[in-house]
C-alpha positions as CSV (number, residue, x, y, z in Angstrom):
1,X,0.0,0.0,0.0
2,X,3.0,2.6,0.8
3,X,4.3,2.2,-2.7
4,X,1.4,2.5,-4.3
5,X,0.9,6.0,-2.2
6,X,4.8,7.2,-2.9
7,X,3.8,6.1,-7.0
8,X,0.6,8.0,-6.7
9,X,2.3,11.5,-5.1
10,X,5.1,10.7,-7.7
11,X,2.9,11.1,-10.5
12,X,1.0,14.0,-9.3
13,X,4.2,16.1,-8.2
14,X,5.8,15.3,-12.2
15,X,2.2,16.4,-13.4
16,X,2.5,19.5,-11.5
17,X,6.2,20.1,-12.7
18,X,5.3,19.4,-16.6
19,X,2.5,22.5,-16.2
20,X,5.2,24.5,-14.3
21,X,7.7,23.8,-16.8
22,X,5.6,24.9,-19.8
23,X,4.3,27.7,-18.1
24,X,8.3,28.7,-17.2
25,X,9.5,27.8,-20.9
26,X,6.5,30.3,-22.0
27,X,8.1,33.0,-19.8
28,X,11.3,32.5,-20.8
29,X,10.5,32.4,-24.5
30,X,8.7,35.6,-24.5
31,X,11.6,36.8,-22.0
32,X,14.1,36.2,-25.0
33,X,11.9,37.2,-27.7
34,X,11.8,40.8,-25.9
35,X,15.6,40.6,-25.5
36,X,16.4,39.9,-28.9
37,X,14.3,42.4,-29.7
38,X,16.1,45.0,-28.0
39,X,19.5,43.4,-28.2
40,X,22.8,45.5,-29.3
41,X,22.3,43.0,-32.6
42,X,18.9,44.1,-33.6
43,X,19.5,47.7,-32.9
44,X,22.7,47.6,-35.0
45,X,21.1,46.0,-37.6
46,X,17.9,48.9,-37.7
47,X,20.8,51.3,-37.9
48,X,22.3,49.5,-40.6
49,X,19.4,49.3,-42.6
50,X,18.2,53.3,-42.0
51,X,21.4,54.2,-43.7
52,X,21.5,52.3,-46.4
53,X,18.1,52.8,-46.9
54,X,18.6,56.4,-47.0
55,X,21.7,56.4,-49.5
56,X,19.6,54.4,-52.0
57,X,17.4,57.3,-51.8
58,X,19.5,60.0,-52.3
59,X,21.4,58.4,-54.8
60,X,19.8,55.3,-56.5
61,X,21.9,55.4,-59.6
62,X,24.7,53.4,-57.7
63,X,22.8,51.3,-56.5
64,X,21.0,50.4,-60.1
65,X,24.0,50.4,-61.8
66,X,25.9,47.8,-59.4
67,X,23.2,45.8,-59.7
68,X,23.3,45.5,-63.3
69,X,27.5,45.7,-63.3
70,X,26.6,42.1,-61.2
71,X,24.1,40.7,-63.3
72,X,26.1,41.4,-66.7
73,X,29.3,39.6,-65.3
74,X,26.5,36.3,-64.0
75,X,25.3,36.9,-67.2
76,X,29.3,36.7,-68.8
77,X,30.2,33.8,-66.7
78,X,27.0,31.8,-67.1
79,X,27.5,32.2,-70.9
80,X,31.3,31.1,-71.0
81,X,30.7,28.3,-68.9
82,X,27.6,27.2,-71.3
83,X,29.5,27.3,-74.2
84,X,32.1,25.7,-72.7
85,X,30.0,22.5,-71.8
86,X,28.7,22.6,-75.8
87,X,32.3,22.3,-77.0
């Protein structure tokens, strides 16, 4: 009869941690999701972005004209190695 009383309060004190434990890991999720959000990383980042954000509008010409300095030499490379696979 004592073990199946210690078996019984077993059970109900891991019930009681597994609720516990989920309602902690909650916590600390949204705990770390508010960190993140505020972390040196993230802030840097915003920072990053705003600036770059802001040259593109002042000058988007740059901007337009690496992207299609990249694209032509893809396009160059993509070609040679094409017609190299044909010879």
């Amino acid at each position: 009869m004592a073990d199946k009383t210690a078996t019984i309060e077993t059970v109900e004190d891991h019930g009681d941690l597994g609720n516990e434990t989920t309602a902690g890991l909650r916590a600390r999720i949204e705990h770390l999701k508010t960190a993140l959000a505020e972390s040196r990383v993230a802030q840097t980042c915003k920072e990053v972005s705003s600036k770059v954000d802001e040259s593109v509008r002042e000058r988007p010409y740059r901007y337009i004209a690496g992207a299609a300095a990249v694209g032509v030499l893809a396009g160059l490379v993509a070609g040679l190695l094409i017609a190299r696979k044909r010879d």
